[in-house]
N, C-alpha and C positions, 0 to 999 in steps of 0.2 A: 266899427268902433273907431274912433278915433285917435290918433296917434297919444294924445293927450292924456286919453280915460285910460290908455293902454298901459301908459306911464306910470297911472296913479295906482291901477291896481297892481304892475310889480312893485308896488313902492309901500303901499299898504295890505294889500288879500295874501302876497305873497310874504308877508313879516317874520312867520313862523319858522322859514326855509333859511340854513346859513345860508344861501346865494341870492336872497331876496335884495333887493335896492335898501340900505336903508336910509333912517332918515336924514335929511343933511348936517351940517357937520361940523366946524373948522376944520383945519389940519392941526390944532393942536390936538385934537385927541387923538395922533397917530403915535404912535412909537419914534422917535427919535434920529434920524439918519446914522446917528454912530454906534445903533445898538441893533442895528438890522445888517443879514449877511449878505456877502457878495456886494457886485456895483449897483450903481441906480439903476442903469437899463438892462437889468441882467431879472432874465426869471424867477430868481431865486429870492432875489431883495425885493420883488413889487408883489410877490406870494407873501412874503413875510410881512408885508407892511396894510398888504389886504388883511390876514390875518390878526395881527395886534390891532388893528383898525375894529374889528368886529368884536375883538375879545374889549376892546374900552368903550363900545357903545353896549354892548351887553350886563357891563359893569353897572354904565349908570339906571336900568331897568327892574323896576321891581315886579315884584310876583302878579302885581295888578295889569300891570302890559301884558298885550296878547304874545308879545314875542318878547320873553325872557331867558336866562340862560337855563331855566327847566323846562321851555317849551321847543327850543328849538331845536331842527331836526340837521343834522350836519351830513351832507352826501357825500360819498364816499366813491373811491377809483373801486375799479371791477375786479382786479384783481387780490386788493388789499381786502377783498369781503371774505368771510370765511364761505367754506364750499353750501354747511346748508344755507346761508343768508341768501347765495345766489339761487340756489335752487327753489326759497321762498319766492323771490323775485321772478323768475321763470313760472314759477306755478300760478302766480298772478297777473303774467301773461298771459298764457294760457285760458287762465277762469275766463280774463276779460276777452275773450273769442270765443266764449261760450253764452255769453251775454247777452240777452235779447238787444239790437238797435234800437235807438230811438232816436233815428233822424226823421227827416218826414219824406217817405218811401218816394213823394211823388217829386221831391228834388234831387235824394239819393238815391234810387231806386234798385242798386246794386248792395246797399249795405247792409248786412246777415246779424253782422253784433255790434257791441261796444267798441271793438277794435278796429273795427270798421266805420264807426263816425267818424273817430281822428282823422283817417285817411282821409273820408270825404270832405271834413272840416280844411286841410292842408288844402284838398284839392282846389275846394270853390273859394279860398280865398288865396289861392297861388300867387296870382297875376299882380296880389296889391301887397306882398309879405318878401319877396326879394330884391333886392336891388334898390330898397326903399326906404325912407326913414322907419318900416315897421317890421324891418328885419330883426334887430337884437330885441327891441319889446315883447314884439307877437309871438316870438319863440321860448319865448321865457314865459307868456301867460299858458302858451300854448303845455308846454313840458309841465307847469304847474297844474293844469285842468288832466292831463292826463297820470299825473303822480298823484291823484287825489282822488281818478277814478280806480287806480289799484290799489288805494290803499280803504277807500272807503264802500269800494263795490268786491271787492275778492281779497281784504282781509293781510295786503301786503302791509308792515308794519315801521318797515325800515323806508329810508329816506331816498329818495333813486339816486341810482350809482349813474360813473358817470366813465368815458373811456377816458383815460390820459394819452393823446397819441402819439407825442414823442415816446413816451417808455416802450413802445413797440414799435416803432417807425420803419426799425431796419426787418422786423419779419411779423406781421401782422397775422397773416394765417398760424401762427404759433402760440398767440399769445391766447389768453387765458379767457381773450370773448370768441373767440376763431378758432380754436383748438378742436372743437368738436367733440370735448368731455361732455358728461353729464352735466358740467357747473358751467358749460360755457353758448351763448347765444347762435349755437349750430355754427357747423362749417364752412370754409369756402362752399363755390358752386363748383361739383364736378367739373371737371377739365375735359375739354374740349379743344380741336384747334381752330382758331376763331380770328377775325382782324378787330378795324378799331371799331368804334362804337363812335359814329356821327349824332350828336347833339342838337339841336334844332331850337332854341327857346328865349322871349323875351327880344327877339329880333339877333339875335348872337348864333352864330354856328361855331361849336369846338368839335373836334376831332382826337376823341380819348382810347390813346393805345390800348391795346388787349391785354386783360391780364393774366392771372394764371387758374381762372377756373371757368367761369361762364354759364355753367350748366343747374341747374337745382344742387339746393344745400341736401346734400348726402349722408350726414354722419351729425348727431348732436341733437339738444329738446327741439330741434326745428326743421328736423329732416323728414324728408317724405311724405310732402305735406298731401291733405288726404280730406275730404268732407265727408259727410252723413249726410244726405239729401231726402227732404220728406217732398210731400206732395200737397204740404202747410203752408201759408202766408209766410212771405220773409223772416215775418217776427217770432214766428216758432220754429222754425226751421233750427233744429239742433249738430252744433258741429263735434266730431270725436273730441274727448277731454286733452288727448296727446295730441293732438295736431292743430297748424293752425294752415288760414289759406288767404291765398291772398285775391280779393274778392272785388277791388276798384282796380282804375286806372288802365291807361292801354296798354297793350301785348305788341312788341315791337316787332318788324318785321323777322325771317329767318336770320339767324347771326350768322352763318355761312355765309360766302368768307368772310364778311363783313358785317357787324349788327349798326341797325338804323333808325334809332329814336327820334322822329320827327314829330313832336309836340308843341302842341301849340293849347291858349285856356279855351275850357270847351263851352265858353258864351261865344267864340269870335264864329262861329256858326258851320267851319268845314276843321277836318283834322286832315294834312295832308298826309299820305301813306304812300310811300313807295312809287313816288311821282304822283300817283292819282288822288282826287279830292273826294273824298267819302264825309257823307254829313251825320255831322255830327251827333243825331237822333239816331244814327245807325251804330255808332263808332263813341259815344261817349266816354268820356274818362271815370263818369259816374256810375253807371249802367253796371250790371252784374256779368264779371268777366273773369271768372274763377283760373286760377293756376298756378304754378308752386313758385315759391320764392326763390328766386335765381341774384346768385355773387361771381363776383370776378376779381377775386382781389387781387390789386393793383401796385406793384411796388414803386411804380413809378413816381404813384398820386404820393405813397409814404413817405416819400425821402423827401416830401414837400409837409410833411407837418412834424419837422424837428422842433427843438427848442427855439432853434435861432430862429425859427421861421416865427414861432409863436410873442418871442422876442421883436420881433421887427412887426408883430400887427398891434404889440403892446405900444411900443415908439410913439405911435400917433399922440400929437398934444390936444385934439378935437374930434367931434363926434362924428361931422364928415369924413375926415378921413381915415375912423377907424371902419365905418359902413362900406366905404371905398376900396379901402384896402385888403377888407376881411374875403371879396369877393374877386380882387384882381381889377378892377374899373378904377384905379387910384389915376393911370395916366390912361387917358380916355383912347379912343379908337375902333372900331370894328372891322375885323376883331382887335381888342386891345391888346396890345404889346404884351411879352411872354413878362409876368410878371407874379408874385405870389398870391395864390388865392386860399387861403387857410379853412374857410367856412366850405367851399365846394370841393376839396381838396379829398376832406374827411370824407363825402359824399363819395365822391370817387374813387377813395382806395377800397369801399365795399366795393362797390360796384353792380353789375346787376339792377335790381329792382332800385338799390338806393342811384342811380347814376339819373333815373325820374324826378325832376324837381318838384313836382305833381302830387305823385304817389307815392315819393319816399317812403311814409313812417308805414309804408305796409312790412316795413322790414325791421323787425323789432330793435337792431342798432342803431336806427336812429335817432333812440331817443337816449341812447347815451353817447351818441357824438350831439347832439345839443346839447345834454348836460354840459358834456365838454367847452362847448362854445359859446352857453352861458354863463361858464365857469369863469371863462375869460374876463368876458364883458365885464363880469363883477371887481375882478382881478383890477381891470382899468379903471373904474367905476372909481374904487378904494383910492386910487392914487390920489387924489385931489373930487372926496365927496362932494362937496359945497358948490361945486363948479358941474362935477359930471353924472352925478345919479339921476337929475330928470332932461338929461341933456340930449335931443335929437338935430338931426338935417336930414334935410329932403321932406317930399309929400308920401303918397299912397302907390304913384304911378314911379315905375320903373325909369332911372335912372332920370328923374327931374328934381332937381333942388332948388326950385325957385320958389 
């Protein structure tokens, strides 16, 4: 799809969602500078000026638009949910792992359910979704296609929550997705003693400190993750209704003492592993590679998505350099200079299976750190509609803008 069609469908399919694009705008219909709190470049005032901005294009909408103020769904922080809202929300997690697949076995050929498309969907179009003008779009249809497969295939009703991660920044394992209650997205990964985690991807090596678990989620709806195995085609293949598993993507080498994610997209024909080249037919990212969902959360990565942090990826006056910025490539180099990375940040303070740029969403947070970080975009969007709601740079390939 093209960056283009990408655009149009957040801008119209997504109409119904507070976070959708909408349509463009003046700046007269914002709220006022002297009636909005805190400074200009402060989070507080470009929240509230997103906000008034949505509340006077909803004004002018009658019941005849698809997206009025009785149709729209308003997403919400994880925490701010009541306990069963989340627990609805989990349980249609859940259903959607129980869900016959319908990708076509013979390109995914690993995936079990519906939960399991998304992942293969992130996966085979990895290579053309980060670092690229179709980071903020793709992630926004992507979150939309899958808020729409829980609410229209298992019955979720509510609007997907989203994490806020300065409100936990300083202790993430505590908060209310990580806590490991019944109302929250399972626990860290048991702890282990473990070193860093070498990254390999997009032509970039990082080297991401250890955090404070590593092991399988132990405690919470996402612990002890576990399958039902027939001796059925994929597509009937039934998983327990409590568990889920995680069923693409590769298995990194031993994390003792050191864990070593070398990934590369799996069209380039070899996946390197542990010095040795293992092809790809053998070693797919797609292929059916069953095993539990492993975190490592990171405090390191949290103290990188405070406010100020979220504030200074706001700053940007254009769409390059909010794309730029949002991943750490604003001042160029390999590796580029220590600089803040907000979008891979979130990634990394799970850690674990989310620290896969690939296989991420096999980890159910990560689709509310994209809420999150489509939450933003919108955030920016808002400042100046007219200008930034169908506003991209760069192409498809990584880290080319011409």
């Amino acid at each position: 799809m093209k960056i283009t069609q990408i655009l149009l469908v957040t801008g119209l399919v997504l109409g119904n969602s507070i976070y959708a694009a909408p349509a463009d705008a003046p700046n007269s219909s914002i709220a006022t500078a002297d009636k909005l709190p805190g400074k200009p470049d402060s989070f507080e005032y470009q929240n509230a000026k997103y906000k008034a901005y949505v509340k006077s294009e909803l004004k002018k909408r009658s019941v005849l638009d698809r997206c009025n103020r009785f149709t729209v769904h308003t997403r919400r922080e994880w925490g701010a949910m009541s306990g069963n809202d989340r627990k609805n929300y989990i349980r249609a997690v859940k259903c959607l792992a129980t869900k016959p697949s319908r990708s076509n076995h013979r390109i995914v050929p690993g995936a079990r359910s519906r939960f399991d498309d998304f992942i293969g969907s992130h996966i085979q179009q990895g290579y053309n979704i980060h670092f690229s003008g179709k980071l903020f779009a793709w992630h926004r249809a992507f979150l939309w296609e899958y808020e729409q497969a829980l609410r229209n295939e298992c019955g979720y009703r509510g609007a997907h929550p989203y994490w806020d991660w300065p409100k936990y920044h300083q202790d993430p394992a505590s908060s209310p997705l990580f806590d490991g209650s019944d109302t929250s997205l399972g626990s860290n990964g048991e702890y282990f003693p473990h070193g860093a985690t070498v990254l390999t991807a997009f032509g970039l090596t990082l080297t991401l400190p250890g955090g404070t678990g590593g092991g399988p989620v132990y405690k919470g709806p996402f612990a002890n993750f576990t399958v039902k195995h027939s001796s059925a085609p994929p597509r009937q293949e039934s998983l327990l209704i409590h568990v889920l598993q995680i069923n693409l993507g590769l298995t990194p080498p031993d994390p003792l003492p050191a864990q070593s994610l070398d990934l590369v997209v799996p069209s380039n024909g070899t996946v390197p592993m542990n010095g040795t080249t293992v092809p790809v037919v053998a070693k797919s990212a797609l292929d059916y590679n069953p095993r539990p969902l492993t975190r490592d959360i990171n405090l390191f990565w949290s103290n990188q998505t405070k406010t100020s942090d979220v504030e200074f990826l706001l700053g940007c006056t254009n769409i390059d350099c909010l794309e730029k910025r949002a991943d750490g490539w604003e001042i160029p180099g390999n590796p580029p200079p220590p600089q803040p990375i907000l979008h891979a940040a979130g990634h990394f303070v799970i850690g674990g299976l989310a620290n896969d740029p690939f296989a991420s969403p096999g980890d159910p947070a990560f689709y509310l750190h994209h809420a999150q970080f489509d939450r933003i975009w919108t955030i920016w969007q808002a400042q100046n509609p007219g200008r930034r709601t169908y506003s991209v740079a760069g192409t498809s390939t990584p880290f080319n803008r011409e």
